[in-house]
C-alpha positions in Angstrom: -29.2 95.7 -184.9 -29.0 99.2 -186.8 -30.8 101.3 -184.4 -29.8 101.6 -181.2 -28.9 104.0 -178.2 -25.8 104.0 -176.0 -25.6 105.9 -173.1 -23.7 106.2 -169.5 -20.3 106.2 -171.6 -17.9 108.8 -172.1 -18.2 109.9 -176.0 -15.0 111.1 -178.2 -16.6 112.6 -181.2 -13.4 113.1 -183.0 -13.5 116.2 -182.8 -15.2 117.2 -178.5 -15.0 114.9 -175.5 -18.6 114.8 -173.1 -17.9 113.0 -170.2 -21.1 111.1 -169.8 -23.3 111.5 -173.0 -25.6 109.4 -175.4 -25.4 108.3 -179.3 -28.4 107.5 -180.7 -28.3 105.3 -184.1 -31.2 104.7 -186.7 -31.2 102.4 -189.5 -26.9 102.8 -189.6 -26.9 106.2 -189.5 -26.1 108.7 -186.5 -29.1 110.4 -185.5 -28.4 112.3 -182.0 -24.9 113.1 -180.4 -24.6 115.3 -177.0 -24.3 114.8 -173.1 -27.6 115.3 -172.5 -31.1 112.5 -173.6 -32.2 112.8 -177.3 -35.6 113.8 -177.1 -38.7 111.9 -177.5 -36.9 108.9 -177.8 -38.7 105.7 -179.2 -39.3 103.5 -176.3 -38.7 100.1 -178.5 -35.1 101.0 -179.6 -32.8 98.4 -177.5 -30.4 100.8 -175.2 -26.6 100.0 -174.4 -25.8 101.4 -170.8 -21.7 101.6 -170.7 -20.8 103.4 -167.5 -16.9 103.4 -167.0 -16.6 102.7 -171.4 -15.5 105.2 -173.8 -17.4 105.3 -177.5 -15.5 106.6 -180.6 -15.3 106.3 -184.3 -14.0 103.8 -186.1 -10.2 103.9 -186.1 -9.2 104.8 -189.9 -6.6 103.0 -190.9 -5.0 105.6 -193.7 -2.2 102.8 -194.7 -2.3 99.0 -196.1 -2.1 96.8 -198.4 -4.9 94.2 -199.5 -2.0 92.0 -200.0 -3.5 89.9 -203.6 -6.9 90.7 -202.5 -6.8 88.8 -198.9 -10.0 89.1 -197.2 -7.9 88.9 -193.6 -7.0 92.4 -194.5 -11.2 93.6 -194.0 -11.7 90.9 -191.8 -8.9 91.3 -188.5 -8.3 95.0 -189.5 -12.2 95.3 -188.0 -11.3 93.1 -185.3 -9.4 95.6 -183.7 -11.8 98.5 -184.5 -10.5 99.3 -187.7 -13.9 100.3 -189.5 -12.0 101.5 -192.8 -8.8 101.1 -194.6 -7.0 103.0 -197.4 -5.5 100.7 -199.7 -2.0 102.4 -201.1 -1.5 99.8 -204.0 -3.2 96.7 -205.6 -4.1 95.1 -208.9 -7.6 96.0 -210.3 -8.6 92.5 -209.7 -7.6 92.2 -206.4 -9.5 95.8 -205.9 -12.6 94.5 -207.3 -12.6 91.7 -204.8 -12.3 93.4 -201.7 -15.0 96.7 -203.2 -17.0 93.9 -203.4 -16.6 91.8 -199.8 -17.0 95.7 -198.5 -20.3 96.6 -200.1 -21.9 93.6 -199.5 -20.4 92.2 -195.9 -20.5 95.4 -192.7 -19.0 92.5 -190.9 -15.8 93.7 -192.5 -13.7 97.0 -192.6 -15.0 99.6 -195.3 -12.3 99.8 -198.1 -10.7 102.9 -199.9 -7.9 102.4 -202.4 -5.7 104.1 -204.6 -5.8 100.8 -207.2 -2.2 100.4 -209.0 -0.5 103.1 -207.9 1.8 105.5 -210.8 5.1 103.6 -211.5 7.6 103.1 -213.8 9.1 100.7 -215.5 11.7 99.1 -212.9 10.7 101.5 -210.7 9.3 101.0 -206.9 8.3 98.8 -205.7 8.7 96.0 -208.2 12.6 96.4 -207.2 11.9 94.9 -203.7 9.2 92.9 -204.1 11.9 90.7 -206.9 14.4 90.7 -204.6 12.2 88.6 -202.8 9.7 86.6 -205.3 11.0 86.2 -209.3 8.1 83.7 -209.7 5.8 83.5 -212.9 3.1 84.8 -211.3 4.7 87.7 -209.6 6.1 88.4 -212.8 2.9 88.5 -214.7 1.5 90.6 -211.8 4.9 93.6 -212.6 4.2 93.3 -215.9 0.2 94.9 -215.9 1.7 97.9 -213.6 1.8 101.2 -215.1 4.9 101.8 -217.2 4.4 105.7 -216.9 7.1 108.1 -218.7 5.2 111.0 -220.3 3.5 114.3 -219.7 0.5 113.2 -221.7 0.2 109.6 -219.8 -1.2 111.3 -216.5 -4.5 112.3 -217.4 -5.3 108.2 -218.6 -3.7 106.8 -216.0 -5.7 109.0 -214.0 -8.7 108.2 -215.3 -8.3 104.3 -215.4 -7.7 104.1 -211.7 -11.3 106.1 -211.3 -13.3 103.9 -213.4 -11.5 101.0 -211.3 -12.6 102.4 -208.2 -10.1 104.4 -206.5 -10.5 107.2 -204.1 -7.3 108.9 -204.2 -4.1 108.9 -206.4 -0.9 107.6 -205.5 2.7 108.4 -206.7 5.6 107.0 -205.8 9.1 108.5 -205.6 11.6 106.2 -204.1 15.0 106.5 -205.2 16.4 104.1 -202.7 18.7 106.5 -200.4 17.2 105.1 -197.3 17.3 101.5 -198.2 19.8 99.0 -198.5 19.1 97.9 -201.8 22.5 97.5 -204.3 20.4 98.4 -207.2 20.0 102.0 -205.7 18.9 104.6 -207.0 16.2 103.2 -208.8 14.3 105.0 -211.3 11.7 107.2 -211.0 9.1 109.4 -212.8 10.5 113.0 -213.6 9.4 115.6 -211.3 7.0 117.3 -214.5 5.5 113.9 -214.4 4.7 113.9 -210.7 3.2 117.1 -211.1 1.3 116.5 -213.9 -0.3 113.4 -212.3 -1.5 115.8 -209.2 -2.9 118.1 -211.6 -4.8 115.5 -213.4 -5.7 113.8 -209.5 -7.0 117.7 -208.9 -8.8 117.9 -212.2 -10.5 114.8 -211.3 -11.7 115.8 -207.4 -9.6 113.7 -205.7 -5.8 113.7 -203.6 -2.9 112.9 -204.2 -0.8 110.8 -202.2 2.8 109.9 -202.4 5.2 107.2 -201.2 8.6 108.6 -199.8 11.3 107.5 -197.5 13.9 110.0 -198.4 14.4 113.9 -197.4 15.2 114.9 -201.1 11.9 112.5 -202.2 9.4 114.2 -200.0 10.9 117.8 -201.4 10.3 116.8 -205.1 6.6 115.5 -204.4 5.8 117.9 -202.0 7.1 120.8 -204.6 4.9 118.8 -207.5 1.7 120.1 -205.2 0.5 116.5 -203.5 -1.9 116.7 -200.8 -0.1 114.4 -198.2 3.1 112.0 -198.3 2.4 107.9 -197.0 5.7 107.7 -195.1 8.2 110.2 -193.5 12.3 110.6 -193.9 14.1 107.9 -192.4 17.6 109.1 -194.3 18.7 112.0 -192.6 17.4 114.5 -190.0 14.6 116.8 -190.9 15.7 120.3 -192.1 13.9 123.4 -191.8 13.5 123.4 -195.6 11.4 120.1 -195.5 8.9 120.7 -192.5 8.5 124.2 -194.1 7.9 122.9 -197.4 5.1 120.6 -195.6 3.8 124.0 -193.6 3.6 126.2 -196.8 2.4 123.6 -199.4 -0.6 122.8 -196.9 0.6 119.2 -197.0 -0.1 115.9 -194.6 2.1 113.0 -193.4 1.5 109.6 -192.8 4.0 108.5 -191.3 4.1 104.9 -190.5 6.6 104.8 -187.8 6.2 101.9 -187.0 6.7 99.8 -190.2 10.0 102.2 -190.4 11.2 100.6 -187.4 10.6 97.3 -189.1 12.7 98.7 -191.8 15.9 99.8 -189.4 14.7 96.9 -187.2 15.4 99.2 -184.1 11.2 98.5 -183.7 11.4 94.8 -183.1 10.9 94.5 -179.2 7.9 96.8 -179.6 6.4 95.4 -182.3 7.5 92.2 -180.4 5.1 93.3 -177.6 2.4 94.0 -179.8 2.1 90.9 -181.2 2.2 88.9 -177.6 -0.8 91.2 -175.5 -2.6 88.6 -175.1 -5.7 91.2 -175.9 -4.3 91.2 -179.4 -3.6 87.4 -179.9 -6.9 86.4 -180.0 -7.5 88.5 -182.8 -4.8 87.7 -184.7 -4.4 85.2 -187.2 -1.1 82.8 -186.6 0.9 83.6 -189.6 0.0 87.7 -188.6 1.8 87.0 -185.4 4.5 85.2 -186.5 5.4 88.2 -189.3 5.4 90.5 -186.1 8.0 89.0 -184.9 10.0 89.3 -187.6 11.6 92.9 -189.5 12.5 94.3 -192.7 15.8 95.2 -191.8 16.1 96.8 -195.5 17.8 100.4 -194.4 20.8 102.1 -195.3 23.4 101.8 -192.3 22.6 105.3 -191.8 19.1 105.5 -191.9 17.4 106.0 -188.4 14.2 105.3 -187.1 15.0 108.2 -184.3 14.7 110.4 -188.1 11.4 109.7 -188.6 10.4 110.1 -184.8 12.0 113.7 -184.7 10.6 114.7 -188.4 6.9 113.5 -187.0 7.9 115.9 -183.9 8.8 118.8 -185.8 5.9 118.5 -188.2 3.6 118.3 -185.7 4.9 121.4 -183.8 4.9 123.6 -187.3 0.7 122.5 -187.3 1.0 120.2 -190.2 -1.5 117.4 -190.0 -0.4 113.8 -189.1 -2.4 111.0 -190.1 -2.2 107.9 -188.8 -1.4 104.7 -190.8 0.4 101.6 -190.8 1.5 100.5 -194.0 0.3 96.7 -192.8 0.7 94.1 -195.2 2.0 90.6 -194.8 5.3 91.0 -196.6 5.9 93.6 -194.8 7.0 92.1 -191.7 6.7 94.0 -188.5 3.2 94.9 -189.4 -0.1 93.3 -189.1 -3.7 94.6 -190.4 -5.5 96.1 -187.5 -2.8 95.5 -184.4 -0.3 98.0 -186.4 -2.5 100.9 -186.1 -2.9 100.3 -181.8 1.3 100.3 -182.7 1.3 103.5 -184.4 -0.6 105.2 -182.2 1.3 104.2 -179.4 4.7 105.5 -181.0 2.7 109.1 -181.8 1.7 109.2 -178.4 5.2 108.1 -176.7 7.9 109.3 -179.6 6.1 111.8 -181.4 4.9 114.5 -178.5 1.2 113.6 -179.2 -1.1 113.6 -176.6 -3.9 110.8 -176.5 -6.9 112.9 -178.0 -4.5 114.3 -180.3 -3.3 110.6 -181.1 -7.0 109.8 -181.9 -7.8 112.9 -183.8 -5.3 111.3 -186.0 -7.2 108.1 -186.5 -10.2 109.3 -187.0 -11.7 113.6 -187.7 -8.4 114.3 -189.1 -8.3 111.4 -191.7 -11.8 111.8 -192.5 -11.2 116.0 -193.2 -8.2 115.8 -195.1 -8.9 112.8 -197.4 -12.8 114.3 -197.6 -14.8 111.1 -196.0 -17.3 113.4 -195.2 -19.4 110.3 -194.0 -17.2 108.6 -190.9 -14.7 109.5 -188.8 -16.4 111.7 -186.3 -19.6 111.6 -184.7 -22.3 113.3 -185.7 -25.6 113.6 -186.9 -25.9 111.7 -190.2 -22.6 110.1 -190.5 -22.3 106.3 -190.2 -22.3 104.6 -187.3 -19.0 103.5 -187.3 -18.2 102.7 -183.8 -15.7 101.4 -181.7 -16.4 100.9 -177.7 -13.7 100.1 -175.4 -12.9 99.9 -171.6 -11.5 102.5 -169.8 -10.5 106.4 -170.7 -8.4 106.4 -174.3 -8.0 109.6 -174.5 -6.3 110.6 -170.8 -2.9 108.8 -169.9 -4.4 108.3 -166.4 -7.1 106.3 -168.2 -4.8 104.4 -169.9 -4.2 106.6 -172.8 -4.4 105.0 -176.3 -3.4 101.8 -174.6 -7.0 100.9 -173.9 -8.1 100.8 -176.9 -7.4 97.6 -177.4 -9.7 96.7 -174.5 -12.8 97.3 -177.2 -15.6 95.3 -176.6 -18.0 96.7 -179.1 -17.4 97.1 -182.6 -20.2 98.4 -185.2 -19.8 99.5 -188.8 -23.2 101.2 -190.4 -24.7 100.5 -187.3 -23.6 96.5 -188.0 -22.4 94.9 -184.5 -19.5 93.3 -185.5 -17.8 92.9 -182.0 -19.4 92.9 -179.0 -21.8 90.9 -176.6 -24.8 90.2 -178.8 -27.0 94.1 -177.6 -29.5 93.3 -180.1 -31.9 93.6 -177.0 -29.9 96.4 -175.6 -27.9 95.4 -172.0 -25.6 97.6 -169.6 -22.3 96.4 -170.6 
């Protein structure tokens, strides 16, 4: 079913809140949006009354990792109304597969990526991920990454992860300061580098996105010009010079708090809680559960998770965007694809000084502006009808705030029910 009508609920555009309105969908597409009956509306198109229900985009999950081209990651991240997901570093391979189970299955979460993202030789992360895995085949894997060290090798690089299908650059500057690692610091691209890379990401029409943990990283990547950092400090407390350098530069965060308090392991009882709703265990697959239970516990002794909490509050105050993300990926243990977002939103709501709408806004309209999906994330006429319909009032905390949205019992992407009682005659829910 592609064309539809739902009406009776309470609609979040992304970007507006009407109390009781309608959202009429044709052929995948949004046609009509408002509180008040599109006009002459075909009498054959099946309609989906949802009194005491709340319809929103699909969450946009700004933050994963295909892990070696798992379909779980497409196929539980839309369990849980995850409609797309930003990729932040795979093999081309790997890429190609999940492009692929995208375009051809809407049963699945869209995917964006970033494809190999712009390392260095024994740079991050190959330094953690041998601490853990010195196989053959891991070892193959390092050896295809980008081995960048020049100037001149931006504008290639840049242009290989294009033709491979990325949507977005990504840079990584990780010396190790926040980590635990004894191998610390580790080495990274040189700060012309970095900025070269943005200019050729610019150049090209696309962002530029870069992995930090430490205060002194984000200051070098946000001085190289990048459009938004994937994590935020977890080293020291934030200083003036570092949410101003966000303010001025015009830059974003995503900052994963919650796969943070994986690394500092001060997260584990609420990740812990995650993983056991019994809303969200039915969703997930076993061996996703059973790495929820579980953390990183890779930080510095004294690197805080109450760091990245207060940098996300500060930022936030000074009207720099916050995007929401997770950074889900099976080694990454703490996280799972999907749940982790409901977990993220939940700390921006009750760490960060977020209200809910301003929690969702961060899921959804604000993604899609500032990474230019000018085709989801809010609802509107002519965007797709990614949808996500849940129980209750997400966006009050008398109506359960972000909690209830994992009380979603309708799921669509391009108009594709994916979750959700079988409306393809239309029903009140």
């Amino acid at each position: 079913m592609t064309s539809f009508l739902i009406k009776d609920a309470r609609i979040f555009t992304g970007d507006e809140i009407f109390e009781t309105g309608y959202v009429l969908v044709k052929n995948g597409l949004i046609d009509y949006v408002g509180p008040d009956a599109p006009p002459a509306l075909d009498q054959s198109i099946p309609i989906i009354s949802a009194p005491g229900h709340t319809l929103l985009p699909g969450l946009i999950d700004s933050h994963i990792h295909g892990n070696k081209g798992d379909p779980l990651s497409l196929e539980q991240s839309i369990r849980f109304g995850v409609t797309t997901v930003c990729d932040m570093h795979n093999e081309p391979q790997y890429v190609a597969s999940l492009l692929k189970l995208a375009r051809e299955n809407n049963k699945v979460a869209d995917f964006k990526t970033s494809s190999l993202a712009a390392t260095v030789e024994n740079g991050w992360p190959s330094q953690v991920i041998l601490a853990h895995d010195c196989s053959e085949e891991t070892l193959t894997r390092l050896s295809a990454w980008p081995k960048l060290q020049h100037v001149s090798d931006a504008l290639p690089y840049v242009q290989t992860r294009l033709a491979e299908g990325a949507s977005y650059i990504k840079l990584m500057q990780e010396s190790g300061h926040s980590l635990s690692s004894p191998k610390k610091p580790f080495p990274l691209p040189t700060p012309s580098l970095q900025a070269a890379l943005v200019s050729a990401a610019h150049d090209s029409n696309v962002l530029a996105v870069a992995h930090i943990h430490s205060h002194a990283d984000a200051l070098i990547v946000i001085d190289a010009g990048v459009d938004g950092t994937t994590h935020t400090i977890l080293d020291q407390a934030p200083t003036k010079e570092l949410i101003n350098a966000y303010k001025e530069k015009g830059a974003f965060c995503i900052p994963t708090l919650a796969a943070i308090g994986s690394i500092t392991g001060e997260g584990a009882a609420l990740a812990q809680k995650f993983a056991n709703d019994e809303r969200a265990v039915k969703r997930l697959s076993q061996s996703q559960r059973e790495g929820m239970h579980k953390c990183m516990n890779s930080a510095a002794p004294t690197s805080k998770v109450e760091y990245a909490y207060e940098s996300v509050r500060l930022l936030k105050a000074a009207g720099v965007d916050i995007i929401c993300g997770s950074d889900a990926t099976p080694p990454a243990v703490g996280t799972a694809w999907g749940l982790s977002l409901h977990h993220e939103l939940h700390l921006l709501v009750h760490e960060a000084g977020f209200s809910p709408t301003e929690a969702l806004k961060s899921a959804t309209s604000v993604t899609a502006r500032r990474f230019k999906f000018t085709d989801r994330g809010i609802l509107e006429k002519g965007r797709r009808a990614d949808l996500l319909l849940v129980e209750g009032d997400p966006t009050t905390e008398n109506g359960k705030g972000v909690d209830a949205l994992l009380d979603g019992v309708g799921v669509w992407r391009g108009g594709v029910e994916v979750v959700g009682k079988g409306w393809g005659k239309g029903r009140s829910v």
